[in-house]
C-alpha positions in Angstrom: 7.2 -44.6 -18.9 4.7 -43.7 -16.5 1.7 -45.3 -14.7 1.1 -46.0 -11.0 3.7 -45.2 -8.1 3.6 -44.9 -4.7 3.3 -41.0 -3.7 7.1 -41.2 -2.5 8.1 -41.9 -6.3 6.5 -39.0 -6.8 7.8 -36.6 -4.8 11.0 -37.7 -6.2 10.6 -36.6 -9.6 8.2 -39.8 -10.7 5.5 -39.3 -13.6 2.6 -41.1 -13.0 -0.3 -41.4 -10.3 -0.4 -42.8 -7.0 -3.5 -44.0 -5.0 -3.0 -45.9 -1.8 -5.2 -46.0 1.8 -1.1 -45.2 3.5 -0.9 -41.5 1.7 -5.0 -40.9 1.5 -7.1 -39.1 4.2 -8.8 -41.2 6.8 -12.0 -39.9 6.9 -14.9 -41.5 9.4 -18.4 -41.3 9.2 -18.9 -39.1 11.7 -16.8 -36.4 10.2 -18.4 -32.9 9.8 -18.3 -30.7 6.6 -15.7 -28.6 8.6 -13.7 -31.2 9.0 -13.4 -33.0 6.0 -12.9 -29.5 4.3 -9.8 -29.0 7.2 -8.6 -32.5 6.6 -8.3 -32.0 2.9 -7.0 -28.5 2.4 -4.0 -29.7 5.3 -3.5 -32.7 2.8 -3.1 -30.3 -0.3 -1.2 -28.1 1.7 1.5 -31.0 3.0 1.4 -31.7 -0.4 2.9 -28.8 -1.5 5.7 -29.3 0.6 6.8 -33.0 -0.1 6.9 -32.5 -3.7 9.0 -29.8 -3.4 13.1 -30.3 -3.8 16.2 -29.0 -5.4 15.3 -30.3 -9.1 12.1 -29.2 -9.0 8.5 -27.5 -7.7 5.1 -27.4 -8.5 4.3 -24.4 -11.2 0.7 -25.6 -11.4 -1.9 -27.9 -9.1 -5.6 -28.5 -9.4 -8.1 -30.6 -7.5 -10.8 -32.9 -9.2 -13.2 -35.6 -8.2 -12.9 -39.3 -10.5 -16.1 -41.1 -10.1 -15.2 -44.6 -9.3 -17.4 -47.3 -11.4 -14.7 -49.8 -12.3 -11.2 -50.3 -11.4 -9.7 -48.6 -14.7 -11.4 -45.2 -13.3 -8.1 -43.5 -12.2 -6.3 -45.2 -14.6 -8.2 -43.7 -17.1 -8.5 -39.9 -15.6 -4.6 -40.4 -15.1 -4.0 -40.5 -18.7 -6.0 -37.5 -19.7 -3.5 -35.7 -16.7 -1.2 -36.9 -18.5 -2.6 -35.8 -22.1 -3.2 -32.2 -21.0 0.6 -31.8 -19.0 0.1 -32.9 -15.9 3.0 -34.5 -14.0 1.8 -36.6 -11.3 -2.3 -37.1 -10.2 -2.9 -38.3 -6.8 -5.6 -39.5 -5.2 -6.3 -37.6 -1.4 -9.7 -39.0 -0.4 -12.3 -41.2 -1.0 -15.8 -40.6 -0.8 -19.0 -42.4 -0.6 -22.5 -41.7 1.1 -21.7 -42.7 4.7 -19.1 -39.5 4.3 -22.7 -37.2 4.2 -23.1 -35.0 8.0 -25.2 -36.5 10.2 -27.2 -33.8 10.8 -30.2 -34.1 8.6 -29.0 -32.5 5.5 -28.8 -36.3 3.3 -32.9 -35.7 3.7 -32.6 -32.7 1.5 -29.3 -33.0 -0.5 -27.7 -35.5 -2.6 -24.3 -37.4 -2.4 -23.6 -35.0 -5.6 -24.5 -32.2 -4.2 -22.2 -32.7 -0.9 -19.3 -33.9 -3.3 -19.5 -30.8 -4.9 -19.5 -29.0 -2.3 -16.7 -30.2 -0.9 -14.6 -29.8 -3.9 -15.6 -26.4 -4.2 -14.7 -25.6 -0.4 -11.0 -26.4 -1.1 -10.7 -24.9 -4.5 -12.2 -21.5 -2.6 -9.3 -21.5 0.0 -6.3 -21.8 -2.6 -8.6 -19.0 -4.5 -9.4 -16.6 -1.8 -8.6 -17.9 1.9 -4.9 -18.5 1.2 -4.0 -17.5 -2.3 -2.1 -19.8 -4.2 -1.3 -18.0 -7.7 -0.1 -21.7 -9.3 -3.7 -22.9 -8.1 -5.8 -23.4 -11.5 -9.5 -24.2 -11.1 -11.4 -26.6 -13.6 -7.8 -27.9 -15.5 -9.0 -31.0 -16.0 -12.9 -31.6 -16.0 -12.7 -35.5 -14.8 -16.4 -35.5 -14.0 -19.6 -33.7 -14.9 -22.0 -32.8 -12.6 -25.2 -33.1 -14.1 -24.7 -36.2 -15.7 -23.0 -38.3 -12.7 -26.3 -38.7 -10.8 -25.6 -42.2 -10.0 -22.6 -41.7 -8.3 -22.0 -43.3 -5.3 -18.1 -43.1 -4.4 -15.5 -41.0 -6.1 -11.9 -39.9 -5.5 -11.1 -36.1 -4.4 -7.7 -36.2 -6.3 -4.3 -33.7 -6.5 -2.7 -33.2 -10.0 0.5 -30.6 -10.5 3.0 -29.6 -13.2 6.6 -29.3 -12.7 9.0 -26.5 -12.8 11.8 -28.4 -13.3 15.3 -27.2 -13.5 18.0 -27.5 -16.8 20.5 -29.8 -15.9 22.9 -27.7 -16.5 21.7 -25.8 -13.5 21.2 -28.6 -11.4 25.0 -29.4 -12.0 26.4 -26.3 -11.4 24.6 -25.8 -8.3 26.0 -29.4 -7.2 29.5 -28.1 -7.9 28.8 -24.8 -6.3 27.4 -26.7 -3.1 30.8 -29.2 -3.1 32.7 -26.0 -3.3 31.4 -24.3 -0.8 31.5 -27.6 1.7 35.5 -28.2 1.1 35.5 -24.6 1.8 34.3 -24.9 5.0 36.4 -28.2 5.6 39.0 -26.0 5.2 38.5 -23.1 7.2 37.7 -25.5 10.1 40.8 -28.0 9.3 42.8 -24.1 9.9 41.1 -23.0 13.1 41.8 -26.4 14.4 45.1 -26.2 13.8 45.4 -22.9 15.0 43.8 -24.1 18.5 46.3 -26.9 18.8 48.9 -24.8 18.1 47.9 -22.3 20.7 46.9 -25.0 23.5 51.2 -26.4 22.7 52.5 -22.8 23.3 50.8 -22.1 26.8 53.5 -22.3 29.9 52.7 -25.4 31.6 53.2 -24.4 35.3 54.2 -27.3 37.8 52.9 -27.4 41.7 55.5 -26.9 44.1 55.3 -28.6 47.5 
């Protein structure tokens, strides 16, 4: 079964999608472009890291925007994620107009227009600035620009695949790591030994008056 966890269940192997204010970016209104672009490419990048562990780590990610008009939005882009692969979908960021730089531009360009942009800023630096080669761009197509002209909040949100291990792997590497820890219980059980046998054999040498 899958459906909606909390972004810890899925760094632990959990198949679903998570969207909660604890494990989102707090963005203000008085963030610049820079910033929200810095913001969310150190979230993807964090990312990375937690969902990585011994039984698995991500073969493929993406990045997407779900245009939020009812509460079934996420829901619904979870299960075509889920319908195209796709392990886990989270949700980074939310958007909406008061997100726009204060600095004139809203006059000229659109909420669409900015959320765009932004999208495009972080895809660019898994493409070029820091090159991811399990980045994909455009795996999922959850929205469509020319036709969401009415948007007015959406979600900037994560999705990966798994490369998980066989468990036959997984096992033997657990056996391999017991081995290797009684082997080094050993070896420390000996020199400890060793040292107290050492420390009983030294001349004890009394003070004469």
């Amino acid at each position: 079964m899958s459906g909606k966890l909390s972004f810890e269940q899925l760094c632990a192997g959990g198949t679903g999608y998570a969207c909660d204010e604890r494990s989102m970016v707090k963005l203000s209104e008085t963030e610049s472009f820079d910033d929200i672009k810095f913001k969310l490419v150190t979230k993807c990048e964090t990312n990375l890291l937690f969902l990585r562990s011994p039984s698995a780590t991500v073969s493929h990610f993406t990045l997407d925007v779900v245009p939020i008009y009812n509460k079934s939005s996420l829901a619904s882009a979870w299960r075509s994620c889920e319908q195209k692969g796709f392990d886990g979908l989270h949700a980074i960021a939310h958007l909406d107009q008061s997100n726009i730089p204060k600095n004139g531009c809203s006059t000229k360009y659109t909420f669409l227009q900015f959320v765009d942009s932004v999208i495009r800023a972080i895809e660019h630096h898994f493409m070029f600035q820091r090159y991811n080669p399990g980045f994909a761009m455009n795996a999922l197509n959850l929205w469509n620009l020319p036709t969401d002209k009415d948007l007015q909040s959406c979600l900037i949100v994560y999705a990966w695949k798994f490369d998980r291990l066989p468990e036959e792997e997984l096992l033997s590497r657990s056996l391999l790591s017991q081995k290797n820890s009684s082997s080094v219980d050993h070896m420390e059980n000996l020199e400890n030994s060793g040292e107290e046998e050492r420390c009983k054999s030294l001349p004890i040498h009394g003070i004469s008056g």
